[in-house]
N, CA, C and O of each residue as an XYZ file, in Angstrom:
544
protein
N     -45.058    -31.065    -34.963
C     -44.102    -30.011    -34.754
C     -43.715    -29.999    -33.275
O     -44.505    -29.941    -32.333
N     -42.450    -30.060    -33.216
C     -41.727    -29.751    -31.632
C     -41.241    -29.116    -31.261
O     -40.474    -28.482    -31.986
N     -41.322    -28.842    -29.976
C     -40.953    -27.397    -29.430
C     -39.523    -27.324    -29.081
O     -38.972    -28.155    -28.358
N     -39.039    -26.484    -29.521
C     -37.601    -26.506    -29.336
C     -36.817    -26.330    -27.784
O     -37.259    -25.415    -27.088
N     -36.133    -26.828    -27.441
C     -35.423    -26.371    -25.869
C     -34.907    -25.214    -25.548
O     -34.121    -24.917    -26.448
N     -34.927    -24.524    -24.864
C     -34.536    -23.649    -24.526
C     -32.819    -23.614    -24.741
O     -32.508    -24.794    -24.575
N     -31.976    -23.098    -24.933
C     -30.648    -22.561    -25.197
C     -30.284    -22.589    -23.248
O     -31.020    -22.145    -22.367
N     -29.305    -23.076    -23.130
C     -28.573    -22.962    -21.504
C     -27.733    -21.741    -21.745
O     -26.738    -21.752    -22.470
N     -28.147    -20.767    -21.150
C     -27.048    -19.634    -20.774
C     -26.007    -19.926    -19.739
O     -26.129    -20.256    -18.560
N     -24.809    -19.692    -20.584
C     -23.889    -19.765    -19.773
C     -22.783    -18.411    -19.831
O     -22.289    -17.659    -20.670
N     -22.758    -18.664    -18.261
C     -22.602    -16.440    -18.123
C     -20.906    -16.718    -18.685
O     -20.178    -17.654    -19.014
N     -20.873    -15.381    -18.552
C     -19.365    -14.673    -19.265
C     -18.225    -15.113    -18.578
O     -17.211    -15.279    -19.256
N     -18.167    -15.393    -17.083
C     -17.027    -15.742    -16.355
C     -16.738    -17.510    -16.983
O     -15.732    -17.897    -17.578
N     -17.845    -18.253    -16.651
C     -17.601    -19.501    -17.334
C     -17.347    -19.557    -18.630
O     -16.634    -20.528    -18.888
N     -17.660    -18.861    -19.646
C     -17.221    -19.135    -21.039
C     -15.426    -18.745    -21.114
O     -14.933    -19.408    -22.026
N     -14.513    -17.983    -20.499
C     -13.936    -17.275    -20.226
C     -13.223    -18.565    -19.301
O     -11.999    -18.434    -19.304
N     -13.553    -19.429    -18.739
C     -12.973    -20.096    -17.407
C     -12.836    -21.354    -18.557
O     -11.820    -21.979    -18.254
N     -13.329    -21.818    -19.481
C     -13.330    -22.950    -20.202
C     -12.400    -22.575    -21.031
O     -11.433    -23.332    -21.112
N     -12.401    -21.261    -21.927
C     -11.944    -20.672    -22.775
C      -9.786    -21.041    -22.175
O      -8.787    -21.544    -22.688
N     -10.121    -20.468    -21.038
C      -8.519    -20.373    -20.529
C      -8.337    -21.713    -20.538
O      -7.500    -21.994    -21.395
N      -8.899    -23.028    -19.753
C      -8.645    -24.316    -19.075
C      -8.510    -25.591    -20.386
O      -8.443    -26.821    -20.381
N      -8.515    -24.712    -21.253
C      -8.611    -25.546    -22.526
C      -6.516    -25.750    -22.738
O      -5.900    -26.764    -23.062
N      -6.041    -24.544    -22.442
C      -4.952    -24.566    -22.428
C      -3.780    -24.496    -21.501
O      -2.563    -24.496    -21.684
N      -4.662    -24.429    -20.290
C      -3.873    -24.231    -19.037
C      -3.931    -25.489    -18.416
O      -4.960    -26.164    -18.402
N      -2.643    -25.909    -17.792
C      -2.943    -27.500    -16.829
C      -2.044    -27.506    -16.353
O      -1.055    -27.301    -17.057
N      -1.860    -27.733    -14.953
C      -0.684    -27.932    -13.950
C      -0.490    -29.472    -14.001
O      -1.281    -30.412    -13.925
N       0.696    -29.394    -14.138
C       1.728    -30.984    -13.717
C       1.977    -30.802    -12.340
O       1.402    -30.285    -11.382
N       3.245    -31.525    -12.615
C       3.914    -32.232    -11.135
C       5.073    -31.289    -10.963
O       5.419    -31.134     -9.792
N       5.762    -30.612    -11.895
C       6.813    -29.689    -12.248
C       5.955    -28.214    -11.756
O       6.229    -27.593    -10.729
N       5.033    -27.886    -12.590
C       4.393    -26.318    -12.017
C       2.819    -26.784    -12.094
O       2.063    -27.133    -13.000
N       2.726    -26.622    -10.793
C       1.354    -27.070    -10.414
C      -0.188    -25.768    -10.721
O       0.017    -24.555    -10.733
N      -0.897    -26.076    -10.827
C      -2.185    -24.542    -11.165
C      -2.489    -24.193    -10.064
O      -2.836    -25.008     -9.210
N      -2.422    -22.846     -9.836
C      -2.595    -21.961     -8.565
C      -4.065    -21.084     -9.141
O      -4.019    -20.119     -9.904
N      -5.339    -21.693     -8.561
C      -6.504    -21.828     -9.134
C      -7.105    -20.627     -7.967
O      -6.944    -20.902     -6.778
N      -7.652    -19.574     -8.258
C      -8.738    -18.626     -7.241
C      -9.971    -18.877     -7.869
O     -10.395    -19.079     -9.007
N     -10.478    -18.773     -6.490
C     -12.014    -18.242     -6.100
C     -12.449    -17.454     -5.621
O     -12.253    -17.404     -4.406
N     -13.603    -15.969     -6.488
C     -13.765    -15.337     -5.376
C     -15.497    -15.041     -5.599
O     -16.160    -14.967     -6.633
N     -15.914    -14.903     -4.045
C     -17.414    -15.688     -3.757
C     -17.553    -14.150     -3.359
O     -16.561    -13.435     -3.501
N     -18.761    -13.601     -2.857
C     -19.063    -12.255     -2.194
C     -18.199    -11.911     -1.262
O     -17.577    -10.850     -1.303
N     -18.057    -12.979     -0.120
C     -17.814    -12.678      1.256
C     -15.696    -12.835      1.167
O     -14.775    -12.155      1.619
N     -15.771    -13.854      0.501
C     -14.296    -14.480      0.951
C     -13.503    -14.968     -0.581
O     -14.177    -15.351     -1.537
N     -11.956    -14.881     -0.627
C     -11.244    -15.431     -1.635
C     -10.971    -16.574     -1.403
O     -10.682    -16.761     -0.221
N     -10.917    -17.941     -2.401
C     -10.049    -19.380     -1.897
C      -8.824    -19.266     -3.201
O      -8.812    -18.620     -4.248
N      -8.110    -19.957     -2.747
C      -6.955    -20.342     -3.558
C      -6.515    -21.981     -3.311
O      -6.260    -22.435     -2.196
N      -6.486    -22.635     -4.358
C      -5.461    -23.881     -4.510
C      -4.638    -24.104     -5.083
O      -4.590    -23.435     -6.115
N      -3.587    -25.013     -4.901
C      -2.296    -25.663     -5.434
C      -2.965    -26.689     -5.836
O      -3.330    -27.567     -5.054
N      -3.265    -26.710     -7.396
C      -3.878    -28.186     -7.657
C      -2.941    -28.741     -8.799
O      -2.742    -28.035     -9.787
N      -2.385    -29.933     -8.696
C      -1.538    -30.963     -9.889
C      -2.919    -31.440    -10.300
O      -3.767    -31.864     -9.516
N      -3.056    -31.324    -11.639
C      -3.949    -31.875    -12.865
C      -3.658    -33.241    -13.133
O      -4.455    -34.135    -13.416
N      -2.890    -33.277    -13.058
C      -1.866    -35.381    -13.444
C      -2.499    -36.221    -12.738
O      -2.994    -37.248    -13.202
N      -2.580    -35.706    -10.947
C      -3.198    -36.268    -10.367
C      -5.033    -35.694     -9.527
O      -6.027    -36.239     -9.046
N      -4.730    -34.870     -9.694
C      -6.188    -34.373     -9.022
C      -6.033    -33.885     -8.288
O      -7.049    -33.375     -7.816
N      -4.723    -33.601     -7.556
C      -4.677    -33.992     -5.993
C      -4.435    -32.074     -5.707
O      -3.844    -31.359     -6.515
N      -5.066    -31.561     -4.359
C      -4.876    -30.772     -4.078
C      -3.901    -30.644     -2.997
O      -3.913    -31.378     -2.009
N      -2.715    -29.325     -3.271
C      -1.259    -29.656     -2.879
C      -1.362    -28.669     -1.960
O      -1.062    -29.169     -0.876
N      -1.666    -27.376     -1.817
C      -1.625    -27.050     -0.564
C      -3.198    -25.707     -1.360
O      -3.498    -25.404     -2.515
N      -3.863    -25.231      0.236
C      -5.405    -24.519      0.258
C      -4.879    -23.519      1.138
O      -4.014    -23.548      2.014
N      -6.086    -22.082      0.396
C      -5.739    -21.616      1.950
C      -7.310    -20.375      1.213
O      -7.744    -20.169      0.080
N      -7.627    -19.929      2.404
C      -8.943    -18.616      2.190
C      -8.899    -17.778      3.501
O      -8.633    -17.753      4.703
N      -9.348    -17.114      2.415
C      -9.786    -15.708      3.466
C     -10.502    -15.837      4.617
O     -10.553    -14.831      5.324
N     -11.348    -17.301      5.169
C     -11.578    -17.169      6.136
C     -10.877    -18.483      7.740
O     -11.169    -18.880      8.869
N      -9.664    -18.625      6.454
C      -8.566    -18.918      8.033
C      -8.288    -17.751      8.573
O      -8.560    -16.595      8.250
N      -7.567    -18.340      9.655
C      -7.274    -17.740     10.758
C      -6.220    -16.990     10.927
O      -6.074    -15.910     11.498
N      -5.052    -18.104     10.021
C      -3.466    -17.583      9.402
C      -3.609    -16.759      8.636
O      -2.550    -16.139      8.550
N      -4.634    -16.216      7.740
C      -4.482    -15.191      6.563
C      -5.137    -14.518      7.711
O      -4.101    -14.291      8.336
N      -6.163    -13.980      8.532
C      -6.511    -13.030      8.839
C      -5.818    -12.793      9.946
O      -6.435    -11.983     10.638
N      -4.649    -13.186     10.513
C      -3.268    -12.670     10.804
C      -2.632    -12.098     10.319
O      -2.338    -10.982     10.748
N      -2.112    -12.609      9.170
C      -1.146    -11.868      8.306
C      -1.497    -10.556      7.819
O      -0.677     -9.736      7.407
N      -2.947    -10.358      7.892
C      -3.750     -9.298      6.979
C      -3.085     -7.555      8.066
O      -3.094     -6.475      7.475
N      -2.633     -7.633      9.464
C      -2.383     -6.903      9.915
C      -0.900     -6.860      9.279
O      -0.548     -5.737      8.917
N      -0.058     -7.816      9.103
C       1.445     -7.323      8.699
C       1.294     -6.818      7.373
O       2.149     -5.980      7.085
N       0.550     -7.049      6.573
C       0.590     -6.356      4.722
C       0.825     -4.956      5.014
O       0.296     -4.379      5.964
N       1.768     -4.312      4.040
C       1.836     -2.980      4.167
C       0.855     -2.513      3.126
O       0.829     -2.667      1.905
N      -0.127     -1.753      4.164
C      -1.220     -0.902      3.378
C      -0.562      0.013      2.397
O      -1.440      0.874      2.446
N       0.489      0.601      1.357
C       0.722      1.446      0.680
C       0.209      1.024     -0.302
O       0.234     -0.134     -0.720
N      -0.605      2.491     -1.018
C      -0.620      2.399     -2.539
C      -2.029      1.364     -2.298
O      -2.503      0.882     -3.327
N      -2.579      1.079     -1.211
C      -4.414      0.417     -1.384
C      -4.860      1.432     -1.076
O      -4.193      2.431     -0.809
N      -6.565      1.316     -1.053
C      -7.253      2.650     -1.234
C      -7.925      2.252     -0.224
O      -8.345      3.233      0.391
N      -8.351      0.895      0.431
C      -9.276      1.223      1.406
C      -7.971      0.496      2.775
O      -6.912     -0.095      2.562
N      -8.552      0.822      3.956
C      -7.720      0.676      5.697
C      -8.692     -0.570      5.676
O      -8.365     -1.214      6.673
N      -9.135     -0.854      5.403
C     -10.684     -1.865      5.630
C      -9.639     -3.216      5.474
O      -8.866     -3.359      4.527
N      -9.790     -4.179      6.624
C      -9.269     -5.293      6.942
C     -10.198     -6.226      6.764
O      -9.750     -7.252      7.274
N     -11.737     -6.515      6.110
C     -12.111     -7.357      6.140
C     -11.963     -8.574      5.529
O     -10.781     -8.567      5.185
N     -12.466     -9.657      5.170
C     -12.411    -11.084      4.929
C     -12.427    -10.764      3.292
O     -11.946    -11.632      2.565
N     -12.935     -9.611      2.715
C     -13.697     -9.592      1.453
C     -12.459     -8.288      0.532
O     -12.658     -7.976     -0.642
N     -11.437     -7.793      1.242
C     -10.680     -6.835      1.050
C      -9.574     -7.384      0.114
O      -9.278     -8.525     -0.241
N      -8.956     -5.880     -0.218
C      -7.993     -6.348     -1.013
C      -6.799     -7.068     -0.672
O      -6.162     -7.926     -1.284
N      -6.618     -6.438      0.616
C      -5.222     -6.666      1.842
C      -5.445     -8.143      2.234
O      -4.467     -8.832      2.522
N      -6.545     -8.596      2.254
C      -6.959     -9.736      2.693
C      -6.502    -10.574      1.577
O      -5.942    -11.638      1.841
N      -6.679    -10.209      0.357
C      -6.432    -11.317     -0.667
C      -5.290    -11.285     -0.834
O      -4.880    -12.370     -1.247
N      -4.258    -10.282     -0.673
C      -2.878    -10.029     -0.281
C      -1.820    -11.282      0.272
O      -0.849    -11.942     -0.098
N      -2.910    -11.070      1.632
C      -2.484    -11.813      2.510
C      -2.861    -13.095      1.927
O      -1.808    -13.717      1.787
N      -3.789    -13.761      1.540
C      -4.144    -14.910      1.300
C      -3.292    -15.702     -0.106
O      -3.301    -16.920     -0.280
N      -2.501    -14.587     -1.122
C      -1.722    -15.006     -2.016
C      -0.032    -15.609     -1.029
O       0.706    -16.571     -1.241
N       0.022    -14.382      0.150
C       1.395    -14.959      0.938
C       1.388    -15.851      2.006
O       2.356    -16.004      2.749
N       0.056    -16.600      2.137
C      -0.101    -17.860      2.807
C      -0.372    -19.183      1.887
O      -0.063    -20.314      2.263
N      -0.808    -18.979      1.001
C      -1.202    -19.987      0.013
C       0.538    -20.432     -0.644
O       0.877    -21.567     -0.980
N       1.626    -18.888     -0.695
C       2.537    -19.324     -1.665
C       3.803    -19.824     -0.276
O       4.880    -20.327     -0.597
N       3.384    -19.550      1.379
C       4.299    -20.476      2.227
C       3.762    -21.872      2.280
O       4.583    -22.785      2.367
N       2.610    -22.123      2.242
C       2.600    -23.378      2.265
C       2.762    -24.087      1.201
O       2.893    -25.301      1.363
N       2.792    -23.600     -0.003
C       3.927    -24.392     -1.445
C       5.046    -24.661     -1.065
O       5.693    -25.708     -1.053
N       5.287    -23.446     -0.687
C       7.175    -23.558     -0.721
C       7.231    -24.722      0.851
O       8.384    -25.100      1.058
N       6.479    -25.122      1.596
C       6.543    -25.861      2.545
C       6.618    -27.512      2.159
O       7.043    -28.554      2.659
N       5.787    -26.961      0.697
C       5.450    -28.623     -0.159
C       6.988    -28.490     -1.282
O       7.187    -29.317     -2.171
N       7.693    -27.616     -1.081
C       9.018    -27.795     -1.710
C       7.944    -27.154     -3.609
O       8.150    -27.567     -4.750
N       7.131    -26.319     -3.230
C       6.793    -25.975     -4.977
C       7.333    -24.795     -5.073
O       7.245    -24.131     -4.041
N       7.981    -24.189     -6.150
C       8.567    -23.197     -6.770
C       8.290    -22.095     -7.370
O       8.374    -20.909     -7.054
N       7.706    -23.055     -8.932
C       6.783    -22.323     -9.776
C       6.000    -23.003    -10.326
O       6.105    -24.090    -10.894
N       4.698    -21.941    -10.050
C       3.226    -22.493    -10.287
C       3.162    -21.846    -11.837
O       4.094    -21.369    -12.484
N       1.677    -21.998    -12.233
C       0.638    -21.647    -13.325
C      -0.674    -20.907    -12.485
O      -1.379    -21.327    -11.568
N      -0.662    -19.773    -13.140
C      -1.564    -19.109    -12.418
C      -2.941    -18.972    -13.111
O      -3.029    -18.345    -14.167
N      -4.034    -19.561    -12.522
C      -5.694    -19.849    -13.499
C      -6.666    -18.917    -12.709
O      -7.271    -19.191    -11.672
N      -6.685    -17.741    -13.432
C      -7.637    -16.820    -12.448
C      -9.087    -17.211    -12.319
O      -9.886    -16.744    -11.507
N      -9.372    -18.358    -13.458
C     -10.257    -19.195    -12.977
C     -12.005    -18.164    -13.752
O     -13.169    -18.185    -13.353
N     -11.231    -17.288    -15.135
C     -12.588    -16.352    -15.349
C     -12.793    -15.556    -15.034
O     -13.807    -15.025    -15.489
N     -11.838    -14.705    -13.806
C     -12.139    -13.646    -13.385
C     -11.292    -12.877    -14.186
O     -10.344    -13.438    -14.736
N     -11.535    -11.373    -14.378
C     -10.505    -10.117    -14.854
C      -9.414    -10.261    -13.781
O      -9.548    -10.687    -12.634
N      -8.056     -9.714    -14.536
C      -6.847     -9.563    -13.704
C      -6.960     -8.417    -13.488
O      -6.536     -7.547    -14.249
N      -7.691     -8.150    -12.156
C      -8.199     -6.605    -11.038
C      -8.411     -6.955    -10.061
O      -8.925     -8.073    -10.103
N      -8.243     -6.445     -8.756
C      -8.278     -6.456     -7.749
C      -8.157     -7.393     -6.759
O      -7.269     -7.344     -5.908
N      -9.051     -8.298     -6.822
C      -8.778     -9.414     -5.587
C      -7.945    -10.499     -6.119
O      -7.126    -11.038     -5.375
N      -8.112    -10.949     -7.610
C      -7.480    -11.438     -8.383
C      -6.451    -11.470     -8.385
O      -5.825    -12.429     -7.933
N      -5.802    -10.225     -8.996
C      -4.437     -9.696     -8.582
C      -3.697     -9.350     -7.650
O      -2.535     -8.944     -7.676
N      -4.643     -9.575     -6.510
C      -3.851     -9.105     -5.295
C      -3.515    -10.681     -4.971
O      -2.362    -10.798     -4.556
N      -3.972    -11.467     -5.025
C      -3.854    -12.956     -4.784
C      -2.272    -13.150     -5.462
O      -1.199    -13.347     -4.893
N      -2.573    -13.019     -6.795
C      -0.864    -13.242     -7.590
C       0.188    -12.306     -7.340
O       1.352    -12.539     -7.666
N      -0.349    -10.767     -6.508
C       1.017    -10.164     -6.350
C       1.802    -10.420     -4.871
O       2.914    -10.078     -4.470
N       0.604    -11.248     -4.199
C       0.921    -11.368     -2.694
C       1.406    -12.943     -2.710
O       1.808    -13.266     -1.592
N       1.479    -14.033     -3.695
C       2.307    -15.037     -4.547
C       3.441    -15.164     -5.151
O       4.138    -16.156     -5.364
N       3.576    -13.973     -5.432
C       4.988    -13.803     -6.289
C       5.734    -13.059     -4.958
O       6.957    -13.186     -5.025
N       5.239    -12.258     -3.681
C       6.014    -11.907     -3.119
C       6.703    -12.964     -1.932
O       7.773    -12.890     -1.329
N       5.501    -14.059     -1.879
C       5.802    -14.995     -0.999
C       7.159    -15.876     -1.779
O       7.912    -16.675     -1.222
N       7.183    -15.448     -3.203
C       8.472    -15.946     -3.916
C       8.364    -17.755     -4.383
O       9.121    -18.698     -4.154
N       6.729    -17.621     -5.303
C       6.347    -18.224     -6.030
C       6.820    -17.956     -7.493
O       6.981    -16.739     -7.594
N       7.011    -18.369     -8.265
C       7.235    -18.203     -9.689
C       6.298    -18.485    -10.876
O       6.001    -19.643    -11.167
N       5.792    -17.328    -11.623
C       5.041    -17.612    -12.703
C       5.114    -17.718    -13.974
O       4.115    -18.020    -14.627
């Protein structure tokens, strides 16, 4: 008699991140505008699937987003809090991620929240994308 293996848990964001990527894939036409968000900081990429290739990056802990993070108009957020981990920050980090597309001549993306809920840093990433005048 043998002992059986243990079962691999795999948490809720990854079942949820496979679940979406099964049907989501950026071309060369609208590339996947992919977030990450870690404790401290948000990342975002422009990634074409066709090729692998990552088309333009940007996070919360450049230098250019935590510039911009003073021009976002605070209305309608709840916290003044400018840090790396904020909402304003991910704001900012959706309207640096979507100038340097439009720098790579991209238009309209596919947006892969990558497993996370569409709330807060998430969404502040895609509304501060669509204002940089990305298309979803």
């Amino acid at each position: 008699m043998a002992i059986k293996p243990k079962k691999e848990k795999i948490s809720a964001r990854l079942r949820r991140k496979y679940r979406i990527r099964k049907r989501l894939s950026g071309t060369a036409d609208r590339p996947r505008l992919s977030v990450y968000r870690s404790g401290k900081f948000t990342y975002a990429q422009v990634i074409s699937d066709l090729t692998g290739e990552t088309l333009a990056s940007a996070s919360t802990r450049d230098k250019d987003v935590l510039d911009a993070v003073g021009k976002i108009d605070k209305e309608g957020v709840h916290s003044e809090a400018s840090s790396s981990k904020s909402v304003i920050a991910a704001k900012a980090l959706g309207l640096v991620v979507a100038q340097k597309a439009k720098e790579k001549s991209i238009e309209s993306i596919v947006f892969d929240r990558n497993g996370y809920l569409y709330h807060g840093r998430i969404k502040a990433v895609a509304d501060g994308a669509r204002e940089g005048g990305l298309q979803f």
